[in-house]
C-alpha positions as YAML, in Angstrom:
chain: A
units: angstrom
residues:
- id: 1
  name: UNK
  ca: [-46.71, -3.69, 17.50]
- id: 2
  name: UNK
  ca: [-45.84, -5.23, 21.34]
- id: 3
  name: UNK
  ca: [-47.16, -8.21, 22.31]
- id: 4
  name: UNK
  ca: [-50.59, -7.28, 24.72]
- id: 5
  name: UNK
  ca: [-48.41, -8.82, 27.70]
- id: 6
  name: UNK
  ca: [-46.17, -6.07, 26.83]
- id: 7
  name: UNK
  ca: [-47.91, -3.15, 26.43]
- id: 8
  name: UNK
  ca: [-48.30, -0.74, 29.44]
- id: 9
  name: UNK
  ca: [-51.09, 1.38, 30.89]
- id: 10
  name: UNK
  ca: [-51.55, 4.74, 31.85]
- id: 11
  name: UNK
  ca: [-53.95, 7.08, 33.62]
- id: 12
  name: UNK
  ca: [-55.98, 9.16, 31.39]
- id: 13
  name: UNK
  ca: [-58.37, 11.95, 32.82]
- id: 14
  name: UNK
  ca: [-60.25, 12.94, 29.91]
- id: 15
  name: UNK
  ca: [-60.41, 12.06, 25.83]
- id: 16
  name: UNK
  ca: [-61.65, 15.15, 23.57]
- id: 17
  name: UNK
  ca: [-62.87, 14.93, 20.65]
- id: 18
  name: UNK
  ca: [-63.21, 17.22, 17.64]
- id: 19
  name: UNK
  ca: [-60.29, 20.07, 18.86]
- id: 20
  name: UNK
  ca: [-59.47, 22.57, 16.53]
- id: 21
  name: UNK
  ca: [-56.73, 24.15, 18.84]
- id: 22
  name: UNK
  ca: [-54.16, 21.46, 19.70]
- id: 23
  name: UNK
  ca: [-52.56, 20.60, 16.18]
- id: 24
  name: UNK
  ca: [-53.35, 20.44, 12.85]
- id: 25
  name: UNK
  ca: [-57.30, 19.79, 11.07]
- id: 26
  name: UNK
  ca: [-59.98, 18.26, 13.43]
- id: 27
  name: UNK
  ca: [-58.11, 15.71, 16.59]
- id: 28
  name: UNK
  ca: [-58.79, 13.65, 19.73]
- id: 29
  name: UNK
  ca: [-56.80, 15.03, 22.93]
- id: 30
  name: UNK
  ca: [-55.44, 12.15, 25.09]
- id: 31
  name: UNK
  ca: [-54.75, 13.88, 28.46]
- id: 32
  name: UNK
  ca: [-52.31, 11.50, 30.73]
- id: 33
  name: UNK
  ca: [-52.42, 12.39, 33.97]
- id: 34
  name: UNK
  ca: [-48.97, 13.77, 36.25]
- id: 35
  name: UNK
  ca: [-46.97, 16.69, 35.92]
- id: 36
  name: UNK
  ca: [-43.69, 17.53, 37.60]
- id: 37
  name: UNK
  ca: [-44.65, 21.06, 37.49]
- id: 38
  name: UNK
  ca: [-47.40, 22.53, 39.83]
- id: 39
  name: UNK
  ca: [-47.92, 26.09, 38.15]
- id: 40
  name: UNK
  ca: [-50.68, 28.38, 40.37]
- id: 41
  name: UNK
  ca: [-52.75, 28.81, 37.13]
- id: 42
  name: UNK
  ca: [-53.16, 25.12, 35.87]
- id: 43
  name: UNK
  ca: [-56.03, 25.44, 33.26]
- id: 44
  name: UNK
  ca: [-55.65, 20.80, 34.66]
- id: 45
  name: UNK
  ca: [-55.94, 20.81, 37.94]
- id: 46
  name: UNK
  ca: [-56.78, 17.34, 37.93]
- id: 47
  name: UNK
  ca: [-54.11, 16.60, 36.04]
- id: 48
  name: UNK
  ca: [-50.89, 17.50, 37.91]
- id: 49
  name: UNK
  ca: [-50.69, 14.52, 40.72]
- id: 50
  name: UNK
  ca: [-50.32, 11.53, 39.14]
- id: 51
  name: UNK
  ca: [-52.21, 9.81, 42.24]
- id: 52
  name: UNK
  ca: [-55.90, 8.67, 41.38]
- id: 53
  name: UNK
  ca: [-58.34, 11.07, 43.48]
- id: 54
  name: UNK
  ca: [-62.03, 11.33, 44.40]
- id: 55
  name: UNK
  ca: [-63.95, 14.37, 42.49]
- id: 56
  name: UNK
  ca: [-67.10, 15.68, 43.76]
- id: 57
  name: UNK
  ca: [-69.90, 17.49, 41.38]
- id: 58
  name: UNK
  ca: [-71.69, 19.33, 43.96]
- id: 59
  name: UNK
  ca: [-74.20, 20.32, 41.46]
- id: 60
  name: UNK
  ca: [-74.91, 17.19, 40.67]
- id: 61
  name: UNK
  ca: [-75.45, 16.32, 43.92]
- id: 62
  name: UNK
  ca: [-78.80, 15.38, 45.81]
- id: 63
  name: UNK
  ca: [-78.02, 15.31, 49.49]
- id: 64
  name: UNK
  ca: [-79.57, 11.96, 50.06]
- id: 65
  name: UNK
  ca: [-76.74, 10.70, 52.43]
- id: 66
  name: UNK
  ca: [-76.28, 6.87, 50.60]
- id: 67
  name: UNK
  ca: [-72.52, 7.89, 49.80]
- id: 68
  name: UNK
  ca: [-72.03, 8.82, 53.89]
- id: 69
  name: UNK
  ca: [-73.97, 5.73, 55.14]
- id: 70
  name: UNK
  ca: [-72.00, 3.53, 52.26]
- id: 71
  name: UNK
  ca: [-68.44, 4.67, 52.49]
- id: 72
  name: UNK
  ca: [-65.47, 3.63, 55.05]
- id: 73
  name: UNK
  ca: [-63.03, 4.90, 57.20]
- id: 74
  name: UNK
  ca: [-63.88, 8.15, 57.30]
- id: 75
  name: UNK
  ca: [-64.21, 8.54, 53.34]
- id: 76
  name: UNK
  ca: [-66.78, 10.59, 53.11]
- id: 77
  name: UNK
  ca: [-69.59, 12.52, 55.55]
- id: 78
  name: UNK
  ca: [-71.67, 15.30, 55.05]
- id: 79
  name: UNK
  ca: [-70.74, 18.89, 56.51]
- id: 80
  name: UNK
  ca: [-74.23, 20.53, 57.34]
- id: 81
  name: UNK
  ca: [-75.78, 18.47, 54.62]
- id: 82
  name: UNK
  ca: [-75.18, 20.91, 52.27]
- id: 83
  name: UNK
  ca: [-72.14, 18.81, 50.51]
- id: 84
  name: UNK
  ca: [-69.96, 16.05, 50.80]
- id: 85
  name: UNK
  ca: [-66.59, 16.40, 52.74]
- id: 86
  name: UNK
  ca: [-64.10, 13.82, 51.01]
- id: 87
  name: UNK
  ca: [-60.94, 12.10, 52.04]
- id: 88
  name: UNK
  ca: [-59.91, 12.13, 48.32]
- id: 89
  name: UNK
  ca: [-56.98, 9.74, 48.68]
- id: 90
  name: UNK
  ca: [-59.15, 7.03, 50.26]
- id: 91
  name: UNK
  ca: [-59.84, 5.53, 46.55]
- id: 92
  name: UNK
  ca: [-60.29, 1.78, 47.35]
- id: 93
  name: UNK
  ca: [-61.98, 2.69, 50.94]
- id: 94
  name: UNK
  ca: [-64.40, 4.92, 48.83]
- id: 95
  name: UNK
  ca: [-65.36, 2.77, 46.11]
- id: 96
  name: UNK
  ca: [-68.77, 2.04, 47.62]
- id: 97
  name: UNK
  ca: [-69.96, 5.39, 47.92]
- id: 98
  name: UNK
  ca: [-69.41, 6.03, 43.94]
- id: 99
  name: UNK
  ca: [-71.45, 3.03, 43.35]
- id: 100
  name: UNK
  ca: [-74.18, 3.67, 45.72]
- id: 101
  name: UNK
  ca: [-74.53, 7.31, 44.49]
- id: 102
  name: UNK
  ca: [-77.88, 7.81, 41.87]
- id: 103
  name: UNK
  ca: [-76.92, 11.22, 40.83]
- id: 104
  name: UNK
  ca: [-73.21, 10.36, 39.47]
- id: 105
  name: UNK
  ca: [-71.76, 13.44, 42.23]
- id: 106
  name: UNK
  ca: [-68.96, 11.15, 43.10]
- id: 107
  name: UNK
  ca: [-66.33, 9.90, 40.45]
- id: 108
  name: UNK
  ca: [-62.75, 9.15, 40.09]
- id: 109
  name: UNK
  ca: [-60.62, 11.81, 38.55]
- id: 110
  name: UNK
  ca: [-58.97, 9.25, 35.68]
- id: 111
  name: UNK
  ca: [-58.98, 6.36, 33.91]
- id: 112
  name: UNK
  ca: [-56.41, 3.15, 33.81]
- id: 113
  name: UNK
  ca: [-55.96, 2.30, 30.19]
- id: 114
  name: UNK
  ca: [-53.65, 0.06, 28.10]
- id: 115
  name: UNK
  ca: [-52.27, 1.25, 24.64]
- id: 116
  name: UNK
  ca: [-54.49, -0.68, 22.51]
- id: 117
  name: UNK
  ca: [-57.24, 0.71, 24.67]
- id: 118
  name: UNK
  ca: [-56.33, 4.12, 23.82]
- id: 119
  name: UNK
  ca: [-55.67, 3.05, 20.08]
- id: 120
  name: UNK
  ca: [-58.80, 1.72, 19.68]
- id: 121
  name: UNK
  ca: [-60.66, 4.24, 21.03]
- id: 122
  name: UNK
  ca: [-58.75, 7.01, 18.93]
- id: 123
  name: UNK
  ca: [-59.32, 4.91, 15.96]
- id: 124
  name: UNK
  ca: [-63.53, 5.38, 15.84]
- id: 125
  name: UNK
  ca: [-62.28, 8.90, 15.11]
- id: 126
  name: UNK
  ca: [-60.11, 7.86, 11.74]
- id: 127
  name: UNK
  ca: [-62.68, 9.57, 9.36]
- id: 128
  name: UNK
  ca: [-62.41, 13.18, 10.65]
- id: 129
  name: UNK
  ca: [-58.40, 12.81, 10.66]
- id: 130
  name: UNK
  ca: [-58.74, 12.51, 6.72]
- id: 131
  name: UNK
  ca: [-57.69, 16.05, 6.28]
- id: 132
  name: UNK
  ca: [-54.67, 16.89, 8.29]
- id: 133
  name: UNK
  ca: [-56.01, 15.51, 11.37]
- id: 134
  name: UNK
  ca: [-54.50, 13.51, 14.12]
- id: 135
  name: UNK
  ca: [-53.95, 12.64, 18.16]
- id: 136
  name: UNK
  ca: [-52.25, 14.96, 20.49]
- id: 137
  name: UNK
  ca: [-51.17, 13.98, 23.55]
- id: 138
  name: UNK
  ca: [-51.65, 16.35, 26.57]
- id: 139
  name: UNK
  ca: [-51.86, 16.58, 30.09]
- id: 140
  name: UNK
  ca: [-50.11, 17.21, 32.90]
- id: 141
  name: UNK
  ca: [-47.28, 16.36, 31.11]
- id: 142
  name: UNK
  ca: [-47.27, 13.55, 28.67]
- id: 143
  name: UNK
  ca: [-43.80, 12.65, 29.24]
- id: 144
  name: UNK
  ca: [-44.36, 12.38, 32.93]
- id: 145
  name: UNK
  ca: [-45.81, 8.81, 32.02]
- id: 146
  name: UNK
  ca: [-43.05, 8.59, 29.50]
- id: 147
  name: UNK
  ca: [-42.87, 5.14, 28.96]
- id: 148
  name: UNK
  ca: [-46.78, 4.59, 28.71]
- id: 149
  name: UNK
  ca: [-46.54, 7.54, 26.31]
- id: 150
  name: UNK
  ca: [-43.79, 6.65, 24.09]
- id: 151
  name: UNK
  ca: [-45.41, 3.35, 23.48]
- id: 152
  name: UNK
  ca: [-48.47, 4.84, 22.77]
- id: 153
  name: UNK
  ca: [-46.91, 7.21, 20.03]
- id: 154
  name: UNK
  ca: [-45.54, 4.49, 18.28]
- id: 155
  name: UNK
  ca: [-48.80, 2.55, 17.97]
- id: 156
  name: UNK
  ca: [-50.20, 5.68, 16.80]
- id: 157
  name: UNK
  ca: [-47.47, 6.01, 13.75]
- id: 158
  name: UNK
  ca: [-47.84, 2.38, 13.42]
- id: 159
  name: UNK
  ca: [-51.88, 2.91, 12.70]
- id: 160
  name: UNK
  ca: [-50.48, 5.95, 10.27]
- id: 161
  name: UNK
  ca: [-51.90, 8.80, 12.03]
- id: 162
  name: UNK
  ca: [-50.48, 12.31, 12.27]
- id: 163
  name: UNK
  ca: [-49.30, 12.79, 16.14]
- id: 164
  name: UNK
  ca: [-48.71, 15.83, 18.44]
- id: 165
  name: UNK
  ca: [-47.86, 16.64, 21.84]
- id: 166
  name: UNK
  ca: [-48.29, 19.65, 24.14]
- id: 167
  name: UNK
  ca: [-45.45, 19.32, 26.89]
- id: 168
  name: UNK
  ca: [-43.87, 21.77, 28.98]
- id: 169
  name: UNK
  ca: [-40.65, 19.85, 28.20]
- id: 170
  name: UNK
  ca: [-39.65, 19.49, 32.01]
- id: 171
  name: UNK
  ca: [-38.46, 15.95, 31.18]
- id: 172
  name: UNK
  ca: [-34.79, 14.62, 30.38]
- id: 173
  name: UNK
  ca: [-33.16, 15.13, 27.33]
- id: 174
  name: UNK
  ca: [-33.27, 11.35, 26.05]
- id: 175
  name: UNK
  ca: [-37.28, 11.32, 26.64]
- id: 176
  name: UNK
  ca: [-37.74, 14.07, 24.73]
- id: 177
  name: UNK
  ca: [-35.66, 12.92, 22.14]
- id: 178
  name: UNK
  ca: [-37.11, 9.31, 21.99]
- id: 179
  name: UNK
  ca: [-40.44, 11.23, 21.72]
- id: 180
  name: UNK
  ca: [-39.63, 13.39, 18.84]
- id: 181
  name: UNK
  ca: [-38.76, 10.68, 16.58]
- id: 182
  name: UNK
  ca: [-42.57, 9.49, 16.65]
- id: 183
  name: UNK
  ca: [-43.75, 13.08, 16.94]
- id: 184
  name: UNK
  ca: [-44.89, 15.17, 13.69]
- id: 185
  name: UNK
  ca: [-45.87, 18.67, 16.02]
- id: 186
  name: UNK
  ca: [-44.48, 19.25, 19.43]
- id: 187
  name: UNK
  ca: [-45.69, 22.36, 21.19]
- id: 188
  name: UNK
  ca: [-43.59, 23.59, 23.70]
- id: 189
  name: UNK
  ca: [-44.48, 25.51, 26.58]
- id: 190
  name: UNK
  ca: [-42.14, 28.41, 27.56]
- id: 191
  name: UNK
  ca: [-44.17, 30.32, 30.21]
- id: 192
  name: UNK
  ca: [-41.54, 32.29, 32.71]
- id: 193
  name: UNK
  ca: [-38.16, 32.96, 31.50]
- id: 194
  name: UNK
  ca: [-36.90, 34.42, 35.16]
- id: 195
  name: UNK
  ca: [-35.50, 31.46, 36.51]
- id: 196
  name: UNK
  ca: [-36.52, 32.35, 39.91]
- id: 197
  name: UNK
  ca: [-39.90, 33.37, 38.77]
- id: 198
  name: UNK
  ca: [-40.56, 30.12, 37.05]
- id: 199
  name: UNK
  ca: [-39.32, 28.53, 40.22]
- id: 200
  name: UNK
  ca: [-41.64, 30.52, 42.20]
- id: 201
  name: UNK
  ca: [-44.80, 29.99, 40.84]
- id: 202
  name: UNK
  ca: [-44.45, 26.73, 39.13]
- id: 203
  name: UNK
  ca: [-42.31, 24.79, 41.68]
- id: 204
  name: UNK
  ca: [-38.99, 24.05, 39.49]
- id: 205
  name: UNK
  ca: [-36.36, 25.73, 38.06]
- id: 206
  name: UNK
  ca: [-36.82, 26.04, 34.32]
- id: 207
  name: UNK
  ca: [-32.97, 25.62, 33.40]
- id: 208
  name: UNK
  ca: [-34.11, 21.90, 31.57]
- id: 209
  name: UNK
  ca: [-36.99, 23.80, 29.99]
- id: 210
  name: UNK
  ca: [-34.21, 25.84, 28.17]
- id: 211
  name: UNK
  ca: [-32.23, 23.48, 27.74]
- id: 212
  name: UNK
  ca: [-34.47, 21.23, 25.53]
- id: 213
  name: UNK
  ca: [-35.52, 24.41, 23.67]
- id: 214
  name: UNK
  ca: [-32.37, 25.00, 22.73]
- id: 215
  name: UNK
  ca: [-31.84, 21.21, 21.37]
- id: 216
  name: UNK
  ca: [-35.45, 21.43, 19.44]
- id: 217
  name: UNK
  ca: [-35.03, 24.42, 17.81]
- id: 218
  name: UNK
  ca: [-31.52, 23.78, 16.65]
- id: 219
  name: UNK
  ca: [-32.97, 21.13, 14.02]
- id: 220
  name: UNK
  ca: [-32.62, 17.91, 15.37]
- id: 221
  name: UNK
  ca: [-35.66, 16.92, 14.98]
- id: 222
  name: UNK
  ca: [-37.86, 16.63, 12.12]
- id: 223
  name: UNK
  ca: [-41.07, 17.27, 13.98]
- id: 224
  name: UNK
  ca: [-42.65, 21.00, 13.22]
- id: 225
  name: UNK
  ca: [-42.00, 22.80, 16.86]
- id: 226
  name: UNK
  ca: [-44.32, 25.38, 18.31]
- id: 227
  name: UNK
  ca: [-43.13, 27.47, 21.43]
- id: 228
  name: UNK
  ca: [-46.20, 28.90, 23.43]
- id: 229
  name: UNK
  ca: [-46.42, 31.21, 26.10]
- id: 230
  name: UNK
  ca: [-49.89, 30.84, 28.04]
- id: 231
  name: UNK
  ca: [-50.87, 34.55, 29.06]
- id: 232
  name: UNK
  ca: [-51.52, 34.40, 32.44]
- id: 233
  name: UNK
  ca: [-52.31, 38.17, 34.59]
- id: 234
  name: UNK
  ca: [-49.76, 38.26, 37.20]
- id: 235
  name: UNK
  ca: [-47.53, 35.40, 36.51]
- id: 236
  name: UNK
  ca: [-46.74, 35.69, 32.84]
- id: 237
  name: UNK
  ca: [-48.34, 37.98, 31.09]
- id: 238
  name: UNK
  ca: [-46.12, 41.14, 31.62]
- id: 239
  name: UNK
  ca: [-43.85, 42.74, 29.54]
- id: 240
  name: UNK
  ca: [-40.16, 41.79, 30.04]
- id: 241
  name: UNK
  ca: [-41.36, 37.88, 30.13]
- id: 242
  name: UNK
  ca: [-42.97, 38.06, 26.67]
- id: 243
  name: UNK
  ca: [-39.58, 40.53, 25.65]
- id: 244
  name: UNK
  ca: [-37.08, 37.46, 27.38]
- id: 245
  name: UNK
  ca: [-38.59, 35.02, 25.78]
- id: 246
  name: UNK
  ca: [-39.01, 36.37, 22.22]
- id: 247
  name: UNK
  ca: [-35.42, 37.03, 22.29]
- id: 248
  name: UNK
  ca: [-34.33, 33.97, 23.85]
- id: 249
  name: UNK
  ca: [-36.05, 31.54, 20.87]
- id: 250
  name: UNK
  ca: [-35.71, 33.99, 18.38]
- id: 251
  name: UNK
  ca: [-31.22, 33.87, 19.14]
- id: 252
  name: UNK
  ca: [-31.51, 30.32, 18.86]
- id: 253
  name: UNK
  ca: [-34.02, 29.52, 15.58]
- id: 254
  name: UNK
  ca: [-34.67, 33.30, 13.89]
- id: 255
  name: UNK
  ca: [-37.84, 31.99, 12.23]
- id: 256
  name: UNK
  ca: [-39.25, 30.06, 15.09]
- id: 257
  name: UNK
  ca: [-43.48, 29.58, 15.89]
- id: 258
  name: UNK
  ca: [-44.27, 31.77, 18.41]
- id: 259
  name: UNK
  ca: [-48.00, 31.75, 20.16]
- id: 260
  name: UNK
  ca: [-49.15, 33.95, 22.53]
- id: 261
  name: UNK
  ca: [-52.70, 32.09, 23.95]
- id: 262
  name: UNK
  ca: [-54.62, 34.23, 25.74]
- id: 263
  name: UNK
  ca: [-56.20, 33.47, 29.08]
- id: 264
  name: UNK
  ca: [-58.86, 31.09, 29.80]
- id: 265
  name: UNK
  ca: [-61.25, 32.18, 32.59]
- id: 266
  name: UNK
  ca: [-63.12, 28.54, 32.72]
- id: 267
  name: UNK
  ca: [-60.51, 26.94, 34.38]
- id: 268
  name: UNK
  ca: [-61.86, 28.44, 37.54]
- id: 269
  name: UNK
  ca: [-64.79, 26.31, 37.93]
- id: 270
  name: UNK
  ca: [-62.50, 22.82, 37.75]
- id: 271
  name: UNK
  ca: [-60.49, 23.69, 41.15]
- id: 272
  name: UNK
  ca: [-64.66, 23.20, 43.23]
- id: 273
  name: UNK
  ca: [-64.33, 19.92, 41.94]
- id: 274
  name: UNK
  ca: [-60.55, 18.89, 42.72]
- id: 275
  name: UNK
  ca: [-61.33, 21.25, 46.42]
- id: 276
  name: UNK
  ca: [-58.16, 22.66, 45.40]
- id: 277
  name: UNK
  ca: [-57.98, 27.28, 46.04]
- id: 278
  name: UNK
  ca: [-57.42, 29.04, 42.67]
- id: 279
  name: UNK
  ca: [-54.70, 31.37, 42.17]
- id: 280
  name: UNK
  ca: [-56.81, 34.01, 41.90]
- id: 281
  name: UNK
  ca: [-59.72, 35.56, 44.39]
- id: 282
  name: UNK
  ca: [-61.02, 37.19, 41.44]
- id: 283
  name: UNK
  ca: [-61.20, 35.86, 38.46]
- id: 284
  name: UNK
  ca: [-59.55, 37.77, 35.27]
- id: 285
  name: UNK
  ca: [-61.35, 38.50, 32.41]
- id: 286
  name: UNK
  ca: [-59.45, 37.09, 28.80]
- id: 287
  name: UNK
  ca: [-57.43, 40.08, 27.26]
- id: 288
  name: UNK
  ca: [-59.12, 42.16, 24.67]
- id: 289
  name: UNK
  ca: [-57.96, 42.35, 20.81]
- id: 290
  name: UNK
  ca: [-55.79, 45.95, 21.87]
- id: 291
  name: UNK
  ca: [-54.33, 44.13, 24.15]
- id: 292
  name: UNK
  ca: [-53.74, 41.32, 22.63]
- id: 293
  name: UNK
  ca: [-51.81, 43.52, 19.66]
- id: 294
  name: UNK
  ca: [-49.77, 44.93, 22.17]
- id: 295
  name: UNK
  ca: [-48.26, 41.26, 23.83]
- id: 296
  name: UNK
  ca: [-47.77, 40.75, 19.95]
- id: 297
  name: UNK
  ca: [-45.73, 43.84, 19.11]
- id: 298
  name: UNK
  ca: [-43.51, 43.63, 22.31]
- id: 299
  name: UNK
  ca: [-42.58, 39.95, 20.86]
- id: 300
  name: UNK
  ca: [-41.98, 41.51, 17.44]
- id: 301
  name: UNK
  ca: [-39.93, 43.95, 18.16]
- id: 302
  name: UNK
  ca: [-37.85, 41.50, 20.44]
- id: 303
  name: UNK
  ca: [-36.98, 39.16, 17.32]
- id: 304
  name: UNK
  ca: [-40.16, 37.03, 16.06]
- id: 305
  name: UNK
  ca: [-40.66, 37.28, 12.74]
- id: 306
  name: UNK
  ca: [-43.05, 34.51, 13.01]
- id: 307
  name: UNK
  ca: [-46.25, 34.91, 15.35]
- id: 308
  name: UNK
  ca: [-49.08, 32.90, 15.22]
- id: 309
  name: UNK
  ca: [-52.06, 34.58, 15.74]
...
């Protein structure tokens, strides 16, 4: 284990506990803020800039003013008293206004905590990792903060728990690989496979995305690898993405984990808080069971021969 004078911090925007999605048995979901990525549908909104911000409940909030009449240069004010207007990236002007406010409206959007922090606080969930269980790391992207990370997944095998990551895998190739060593699940998003497309809506070309695919799935690593595809109306849930992609992963490893998840309509409600526009005016509805089958069968017939359902 590092010395504490050693150890680094990182920004964490939320802890879950009890997930039944993200890996294997019951885990805790460490979400590290920062992603390089900046897709239109991010179900993390406040997790893609790695810069602390302000967040404002507005249902939360009571209109008294204290948060106005406290806060500096400009930081916040009310707009027609029916909410607060914030200069979110006035965090150390703002401070007073959080303090001051009795109806907890007004928050930072993360956490600074050092790796025995973290450990410690994943540890008072031990008992429910007994069967199968473990930590997975999310985000943003957990590699983002890839030294904070790293170090934090080695504690983690150190305290003999069973560790996982979700990660788009728009890092460099020695990251990754530093990370699978201490990794025993790595899911891997794959989510356009146009490189313009991907480019498009998500802000980078996904030619590194491949490229670490490629390296995963060609068994060097020991860690079990899941690709996912998040099915997302407009941007990547149509035909010939699910088809490219099947085919691509399925060239490379023929019995590779393949996971179409189907869309999540709550994200919505997190882009008020982060006074960020979501991608969509209207918000989709999660794809039935039919359709559902039908995603499935295209990626089928295009090579996988193992879908997780």
């Amino acid at each position: 284990m590092e010395h504490a004078a050693d150890m680094k911090s990182g920004k964490i925007f939320d802890i879950r506990r009890f997930s039944t999605h993200d890996g294997h048995g019951i885990r805790t979901n460490i979400f590290l803020k920062g992603c390089p990525l900046a897709c239109r549908w991010c179900q993390n909104p406040e997790g893609i800039a790695f810069q602390t911000h302000l967040v404002y409940f507005r249902n939360k909030c009571i209109r008294c003013g204290l948060c106005a009449r406290n806060g500096q240069y400009g930081a916040s004010a009310f707009e027609n008293r029916t909410r607060i207007k914030l200069e979110r990236d006035q965090i150390e002007e703002c401070e007073a206004c959080i303090d001051v406010c009795p109806a907890g409206a007004l928050s930072l959007d993360c956490q600074v905590m050092a790796v025995n922090e973290v450990v410690t606080e994943v540890m008072k969930d031990r008992r429910f990792f007994k069967y199968s269980g473990g930590v997975t790391l999310s985000g943003g992207e957990p590699l983002f903060q890839h030294e904070f990370a790293l170090q934090l997944l080695t504690a983690l095998k150190q305290a003999g728990l069973h560790t996982a990551i979700e990660s788009s895998l728009q890092t460099s190739p020695a990251i990754l690989e530093q990370a699978a060593e201490m990794l025993d699940l790595i899911y891997a998003d794959f989510k356009i496979f146009d490189t313009e497309l991907h480019k498009k809506h998500t802000g980078l070309s996904n030619a590194r995305i491949k490229e670490n695919l490629k390296w995963l799935l060609t068994g060097n690593t020991q860690a079990e690898v899941i690709v996912r595809t998040p099915l997302i109306p407009e941007y990547t849930a149509f035909d010939d993405n699910i088809r490219s992609i099947s085919s691509f992963i399925s060239a490379i490893r023929p019995d590779v984990k393949y996971e179409l998840l189907n869309y999540n309509p709550l994200a919505q409600a997190k882009y008020n808080h982060v006074e960020q526009k979501f991608c969509f005016d209207r918000n989709p509805r999660m794809y039935s069971d039919q359709e559902m089958t039908h995603f499935h069968t295209i990626a089928l017939d295009a090579g996988i021969t193992n879908l997780i359902k």
